[in-house]
C-alpha positions as a Markdown table, in Angstrom:
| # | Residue | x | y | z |
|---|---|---|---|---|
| 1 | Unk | -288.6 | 99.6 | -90.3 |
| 2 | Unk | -287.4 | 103.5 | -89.3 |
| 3 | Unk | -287.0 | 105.4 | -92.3 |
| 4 | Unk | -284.1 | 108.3 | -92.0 |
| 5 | Unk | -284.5 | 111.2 | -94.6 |
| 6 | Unk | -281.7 | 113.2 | -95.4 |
| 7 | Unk | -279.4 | 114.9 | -98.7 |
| 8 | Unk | -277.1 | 114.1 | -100.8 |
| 9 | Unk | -275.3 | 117.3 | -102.8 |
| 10 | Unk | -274.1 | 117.8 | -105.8 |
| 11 | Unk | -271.8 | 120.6 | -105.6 |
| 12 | Unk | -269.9 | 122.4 | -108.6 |
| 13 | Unk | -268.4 | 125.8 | -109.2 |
| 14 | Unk | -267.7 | 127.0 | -112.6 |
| 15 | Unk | -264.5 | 127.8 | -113.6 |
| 16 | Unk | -263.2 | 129.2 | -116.5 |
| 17 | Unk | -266.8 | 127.5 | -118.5 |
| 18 | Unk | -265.9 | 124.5 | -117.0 |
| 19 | Unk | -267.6 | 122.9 | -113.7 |
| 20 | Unk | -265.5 | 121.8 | -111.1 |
| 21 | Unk | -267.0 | 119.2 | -108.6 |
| 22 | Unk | -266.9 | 118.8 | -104.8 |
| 23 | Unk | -265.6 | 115.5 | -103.4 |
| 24 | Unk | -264.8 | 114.9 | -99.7 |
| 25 | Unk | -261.8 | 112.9 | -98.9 |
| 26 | Unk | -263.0 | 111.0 | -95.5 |
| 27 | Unk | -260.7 | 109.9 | -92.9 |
| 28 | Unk | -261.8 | 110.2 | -89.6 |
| 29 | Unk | -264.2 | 107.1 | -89.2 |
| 30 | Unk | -262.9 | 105.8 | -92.6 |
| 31 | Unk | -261.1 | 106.6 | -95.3 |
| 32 | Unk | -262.8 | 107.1 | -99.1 |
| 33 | Unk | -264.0 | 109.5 | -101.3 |
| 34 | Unk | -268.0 | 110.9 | -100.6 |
| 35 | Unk | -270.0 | 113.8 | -101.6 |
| 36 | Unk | -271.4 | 116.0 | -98.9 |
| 37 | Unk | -274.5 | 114.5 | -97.6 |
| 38 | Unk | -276.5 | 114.8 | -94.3 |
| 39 | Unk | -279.6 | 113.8 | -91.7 |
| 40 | Unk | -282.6 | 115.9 | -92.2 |
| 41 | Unk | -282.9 | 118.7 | -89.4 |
| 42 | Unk | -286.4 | 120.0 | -88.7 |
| 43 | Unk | -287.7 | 118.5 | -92.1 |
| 44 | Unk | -286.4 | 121.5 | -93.9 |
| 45 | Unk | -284.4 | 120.7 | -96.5 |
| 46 | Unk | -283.0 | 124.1 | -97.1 |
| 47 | Unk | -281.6 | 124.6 | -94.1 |
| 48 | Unk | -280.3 | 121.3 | -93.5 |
| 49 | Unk | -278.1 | 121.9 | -97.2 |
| 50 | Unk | -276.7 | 124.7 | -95.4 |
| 51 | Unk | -275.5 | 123.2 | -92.8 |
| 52 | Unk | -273.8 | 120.4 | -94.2 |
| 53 | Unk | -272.4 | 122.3 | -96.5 |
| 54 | Unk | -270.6 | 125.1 | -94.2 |
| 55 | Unk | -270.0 | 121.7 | -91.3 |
| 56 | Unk | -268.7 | 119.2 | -94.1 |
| 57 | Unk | -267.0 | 122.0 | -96.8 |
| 58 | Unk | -266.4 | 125.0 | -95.3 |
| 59 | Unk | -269.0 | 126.9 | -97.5 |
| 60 | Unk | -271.0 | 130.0 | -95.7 |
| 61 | Unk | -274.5 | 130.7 | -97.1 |
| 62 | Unk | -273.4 | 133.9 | -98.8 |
| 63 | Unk | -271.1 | 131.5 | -101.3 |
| 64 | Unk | -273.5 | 129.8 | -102.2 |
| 65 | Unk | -275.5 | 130.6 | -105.9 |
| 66 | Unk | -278.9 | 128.9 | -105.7 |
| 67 | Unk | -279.9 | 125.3 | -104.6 |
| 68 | Unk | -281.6 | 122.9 | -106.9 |
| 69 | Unk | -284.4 | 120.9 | -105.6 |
| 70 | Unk | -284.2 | 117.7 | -106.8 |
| 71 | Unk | -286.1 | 115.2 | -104.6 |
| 72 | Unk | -286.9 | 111.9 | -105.2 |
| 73 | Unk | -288.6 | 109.3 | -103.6 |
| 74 | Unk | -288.6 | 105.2 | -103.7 |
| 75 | Unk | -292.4 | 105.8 | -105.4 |
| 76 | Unk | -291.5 | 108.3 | -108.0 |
| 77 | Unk | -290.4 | 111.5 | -108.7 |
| 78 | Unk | -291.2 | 115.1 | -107.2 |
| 79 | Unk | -291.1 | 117.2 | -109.8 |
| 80 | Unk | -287.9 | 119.4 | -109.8 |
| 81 | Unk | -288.2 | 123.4 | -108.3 |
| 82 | Unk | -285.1 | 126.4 | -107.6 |
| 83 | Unk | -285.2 | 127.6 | -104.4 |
| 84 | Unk | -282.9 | 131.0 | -104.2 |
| 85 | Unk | -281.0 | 131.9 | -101.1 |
């Protein structure tokens, strides 16, 4: 069996104390609600948030706050690590 890794993101921006989340409407292969998510490129996980980010939302690098490490795996949990821009 071929294992694909990828991301899924959890995107917010606070507003006013309050976060507000990011939710793609889809309707080009189908239509439904999704967060932004994405293949691995060159096993970098970093980059490959980047990208889909800017491709899926429209967000450049220089928007974005930190990123939150939060991998896990089907064997257990990696423990949790900030990466800053």
């Amino acid at each position: 069996m071929k294992t694909e890794k990828g991301v899924a993101l959890v995107v917010y921006k606070k507003k006013r104390g309050k976060k507000r989340f990011l939710i793609l409407k889809r309707d080009k292969n189908w239509e439904g609600w999704e967060i932004p998510k994405g293949h691995l490129e060159d096993e970098d996980y970093i980059k490959t948030v980047k990208q889909e980010l800017r491709e899926e939302a429209g967000i450049q690098e220089d928007k974005i706050d930190n990123i939150e490490d939060l991998r896990k795996t089907l064997y257990g949990h990696i423990p949790t690590k900030k990466v800053k821009n």
